[in-house]
Structures are given as C-alpha cells and as structure tokens.
VMD Tcl script that draws the C-alpha trace (Angstrom):
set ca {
  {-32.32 -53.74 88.92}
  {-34.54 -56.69 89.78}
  {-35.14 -58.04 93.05}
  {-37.41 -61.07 94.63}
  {-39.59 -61.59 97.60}
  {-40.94 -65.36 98.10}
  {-40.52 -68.69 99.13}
  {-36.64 -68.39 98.77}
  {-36.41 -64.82 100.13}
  {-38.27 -63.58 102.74}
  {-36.40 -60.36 104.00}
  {-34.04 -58.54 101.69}
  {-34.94 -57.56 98.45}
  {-31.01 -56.61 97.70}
  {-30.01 -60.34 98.31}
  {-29.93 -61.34 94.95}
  {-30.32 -58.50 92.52}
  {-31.35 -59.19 88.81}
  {-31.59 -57.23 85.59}
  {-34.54 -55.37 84.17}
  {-35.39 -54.01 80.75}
  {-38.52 -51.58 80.33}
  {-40.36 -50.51 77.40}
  {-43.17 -48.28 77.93}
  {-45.85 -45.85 76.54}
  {-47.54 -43.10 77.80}
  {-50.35 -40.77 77.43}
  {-50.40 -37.47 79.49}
  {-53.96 -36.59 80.17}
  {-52.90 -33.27 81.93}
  {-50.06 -32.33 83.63}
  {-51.06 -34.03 87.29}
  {-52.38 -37.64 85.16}
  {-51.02 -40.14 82.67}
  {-52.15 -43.39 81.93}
  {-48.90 -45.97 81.08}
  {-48.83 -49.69 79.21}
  {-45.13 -51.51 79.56}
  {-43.51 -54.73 78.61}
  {-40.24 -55.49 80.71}
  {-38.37 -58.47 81.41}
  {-36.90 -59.35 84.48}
  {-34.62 -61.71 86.10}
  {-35.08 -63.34 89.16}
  {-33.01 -65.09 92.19}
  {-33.37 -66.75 95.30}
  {-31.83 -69.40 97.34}
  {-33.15 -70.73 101.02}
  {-29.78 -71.27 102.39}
  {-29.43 -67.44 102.92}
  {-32.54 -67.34 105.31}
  {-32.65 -67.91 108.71}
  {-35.95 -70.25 108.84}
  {-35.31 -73.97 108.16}
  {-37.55 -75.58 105.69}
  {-38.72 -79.14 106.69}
  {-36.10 -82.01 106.41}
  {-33.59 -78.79 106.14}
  {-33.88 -79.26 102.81}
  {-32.62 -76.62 100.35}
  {-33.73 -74.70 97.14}
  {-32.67 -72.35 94.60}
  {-33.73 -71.26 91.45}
  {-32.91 -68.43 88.52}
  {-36.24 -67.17 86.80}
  {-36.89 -64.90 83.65}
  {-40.40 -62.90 84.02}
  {-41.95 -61.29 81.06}
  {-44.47 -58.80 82.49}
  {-47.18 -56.85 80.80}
  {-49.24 -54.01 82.52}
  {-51.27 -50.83 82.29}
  {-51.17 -48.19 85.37}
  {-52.00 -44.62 86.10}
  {-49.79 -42.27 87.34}
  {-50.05 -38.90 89.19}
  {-47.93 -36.38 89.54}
  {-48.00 -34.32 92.92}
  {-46.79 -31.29 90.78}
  {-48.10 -29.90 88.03}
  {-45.21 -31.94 85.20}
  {-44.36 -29.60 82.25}
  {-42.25 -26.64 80.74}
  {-42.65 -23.74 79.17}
  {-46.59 -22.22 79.52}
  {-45.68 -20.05 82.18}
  {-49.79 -19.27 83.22}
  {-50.04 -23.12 84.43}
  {-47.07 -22.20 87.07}
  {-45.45 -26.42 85.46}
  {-42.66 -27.70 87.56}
  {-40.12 -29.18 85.74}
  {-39.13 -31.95 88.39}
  {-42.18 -33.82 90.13}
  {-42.49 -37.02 92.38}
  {-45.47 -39.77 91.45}
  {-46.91 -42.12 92.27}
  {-48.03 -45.16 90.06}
  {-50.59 -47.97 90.20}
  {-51.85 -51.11 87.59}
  {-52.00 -54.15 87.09}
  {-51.16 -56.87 84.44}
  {-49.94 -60.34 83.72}
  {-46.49 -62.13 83.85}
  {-44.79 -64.89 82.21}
  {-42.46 -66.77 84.46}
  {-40.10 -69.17 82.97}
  {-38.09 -71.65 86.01}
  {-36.38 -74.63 85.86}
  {-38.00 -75.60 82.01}
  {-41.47 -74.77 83.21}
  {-43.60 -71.63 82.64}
  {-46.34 -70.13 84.79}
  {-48.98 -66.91 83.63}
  {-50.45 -65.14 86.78}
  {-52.28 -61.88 87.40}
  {-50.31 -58.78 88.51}
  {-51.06 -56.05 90.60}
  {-48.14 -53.12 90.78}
  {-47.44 -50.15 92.90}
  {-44.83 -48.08 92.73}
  {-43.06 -44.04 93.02}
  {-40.72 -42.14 91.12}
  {-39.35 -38.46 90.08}
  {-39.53 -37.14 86.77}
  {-37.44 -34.52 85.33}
  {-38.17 -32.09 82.00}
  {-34.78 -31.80 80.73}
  {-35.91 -30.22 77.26}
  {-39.61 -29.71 76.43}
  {-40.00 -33.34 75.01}
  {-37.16 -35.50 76.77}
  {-37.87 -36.43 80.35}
  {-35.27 -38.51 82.45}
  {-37.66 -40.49 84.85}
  {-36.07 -42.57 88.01}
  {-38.88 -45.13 89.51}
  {-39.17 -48.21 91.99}
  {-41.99 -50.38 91.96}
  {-43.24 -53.36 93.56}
  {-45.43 -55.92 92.06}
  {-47.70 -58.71 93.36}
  {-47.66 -62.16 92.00}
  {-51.77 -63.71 92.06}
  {-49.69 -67.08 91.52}
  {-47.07 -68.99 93.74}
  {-45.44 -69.91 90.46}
  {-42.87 -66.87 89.84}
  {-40.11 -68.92 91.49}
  {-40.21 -71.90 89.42}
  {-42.70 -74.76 90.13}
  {-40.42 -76.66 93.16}
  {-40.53 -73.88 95.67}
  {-44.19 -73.74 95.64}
  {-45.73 -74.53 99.27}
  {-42.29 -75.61 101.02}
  {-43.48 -75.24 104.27}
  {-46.39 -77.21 103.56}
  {-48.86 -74.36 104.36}
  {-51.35 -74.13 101.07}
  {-51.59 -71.08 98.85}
  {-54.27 -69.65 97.24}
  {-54.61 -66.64 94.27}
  {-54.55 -64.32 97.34}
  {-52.47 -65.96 99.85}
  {-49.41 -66.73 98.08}
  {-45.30 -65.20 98.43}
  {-44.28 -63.93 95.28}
  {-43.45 -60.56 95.24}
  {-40.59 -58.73 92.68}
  {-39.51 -54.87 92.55}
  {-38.07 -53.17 89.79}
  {-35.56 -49.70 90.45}
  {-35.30 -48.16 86.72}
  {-34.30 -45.08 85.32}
  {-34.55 -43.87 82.11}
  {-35.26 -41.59 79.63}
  {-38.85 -40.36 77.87}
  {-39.56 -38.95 74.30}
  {-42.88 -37.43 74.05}
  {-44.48 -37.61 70.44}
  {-47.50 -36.35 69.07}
  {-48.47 -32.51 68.37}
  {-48.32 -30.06 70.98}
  {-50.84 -27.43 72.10}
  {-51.12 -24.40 71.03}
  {-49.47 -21.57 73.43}
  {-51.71 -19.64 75.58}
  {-51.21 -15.92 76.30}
  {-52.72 -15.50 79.02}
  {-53.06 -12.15 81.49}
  {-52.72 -12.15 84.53}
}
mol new
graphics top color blue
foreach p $ca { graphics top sphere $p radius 0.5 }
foreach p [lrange $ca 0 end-1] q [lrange $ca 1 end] { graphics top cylinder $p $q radius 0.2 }
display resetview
C-alpha cells in the first residue's frame, strides 16, 4: 500500500491509499548488515478538498500519479538474522531498520518529473526455511522535487520551493517474501 504526503495532503497518509509493487535484491554482508537495490512502482492520490486549509481563491486540486522509483539502502538488523549455525546464537525473527536513497519517475496529468530520493524506513524479517524469508516493512521516502504530484499543485500557496524545501513525501507498507541464492558457507563445528 501506497500513501502521499504533499501539497494535496498534509495530515493523513491513509487518506488516499495506492498500490505498490517491489522488486528487490539483496546482499547479506553478515547477519546484522545487508546492502539492498529495488525498483517499485507506486501509485499516488491526493485531493485539497479533504484538508482543512483553504488554498487561495478556494480553489481546488486533485491529481492521480504513477512513481517509478529506483534506490540502493543498507539495512541492519538489531538481531543477529539467520538459522541453523547454532555457535552464532541467529534469531530467526529480527526488526531493522533501513536507509538509501535513489531517484523517481513521476508521471501526472501527461507530464513527467525525475527527482532525487532519500528513504527511511523499518521492518521484521522472518527465516521461515533456511533460504525463504517472509519480510513485512514500511518506509517513507523524500521527494528533492515538488513535482511528485503532477506539475499544477506545485507552489499553491504561493510560498516558493526549493530542492530542500519542498512537500512531497510517499510511504510504502509491503510484505513479502525473500529467496536467498548463491552458495552457502561451510558449517562450523565449533566448541564451546
């Protein structure tokens, strides 16, 4: 699920949910890092007559968006994330946090807009067998361009924007599922 904070939503990012789509890949460094690239799309709602600020004239504004996003974070887990290998006392469940940043593609009312990305997010991940994880995650993500929400609801108060004073936020709550490829380590038999 989607959801939009900017010119045409300042307060509730459940006002006008959209849908998201992930792909992603990951490399696990150890089992407190990883380092992440994904490609998701997103779509994107607001409309000014749901809040309670009146924009000069009282005039009114909605739009629908599609956002193609692109980004690389790092992610660390606050348990040590594995199964199996006993001597490294892995936890099979651990929360994390995330950080990156990227580039989107916004597409609004037959215009499109590129702007730099900056995202920060948490989730849970879950080892249900030794290579399939089932991963639940919410993220928010920072717009360097007032251009997410089409090219009509940019400055409608009439105050300027710049690339770091500008509106557009969006949040993505996905869960999924993991396969992890690639050859595994050798066992360990350690003594205590």
């Amino acid at each position: 699920m989607s959801g939009y904070l900017g010119d045409a939503n300042t307060s509730s990012l459940l006002k006008h949910p959209g849908f998201v789509g992930e792909g992603s890949f990951r490399y696990i460094a150890n089992t407190r890092w990883a380092i992440r690239a994904t490609l998701g799309v997103l779509t994107l709602s607001g409309d000014t007559q749901d809040m309670t600020n009146v924009n000069p004239g009282g005039a009114h504004y909605s739009f629908s968006s599609t956002v193609y996003d692109l980004g690389g974070r790092v992610e660390f887990n606050f348990l040590p994330y594995g199964i199996g290998e006993t001597y490294k006392k892995l936890s099979r469940i651990s929360p994390y946090l995330t950080v990156g940043a990227g580039a989107c593609l916004s597409s609004s009312g037959g215009e499109t807009a590129v702007a730099p990305t900056l995202v920060m997010g948490a989730g849970v991940k879950f080892k249900i067998k030794p290579r399939l994880n089932l991963m639940a995650e919410f993220t928010m993500t920072k717009a360097f361009g007032d251009k997410v929400d089409g090219p009509v609801l940019n400055d409608l108060t009439g105050i300027k924007t710049s690339f770091f004073k500008n509106t557009d936020w969006y949040s993505r709550l996905t869960v999924g599922f993991s396969y992890e490829f690639g050859e595994r380590c050798t066992t360990c038999h350690y003594v205590d």
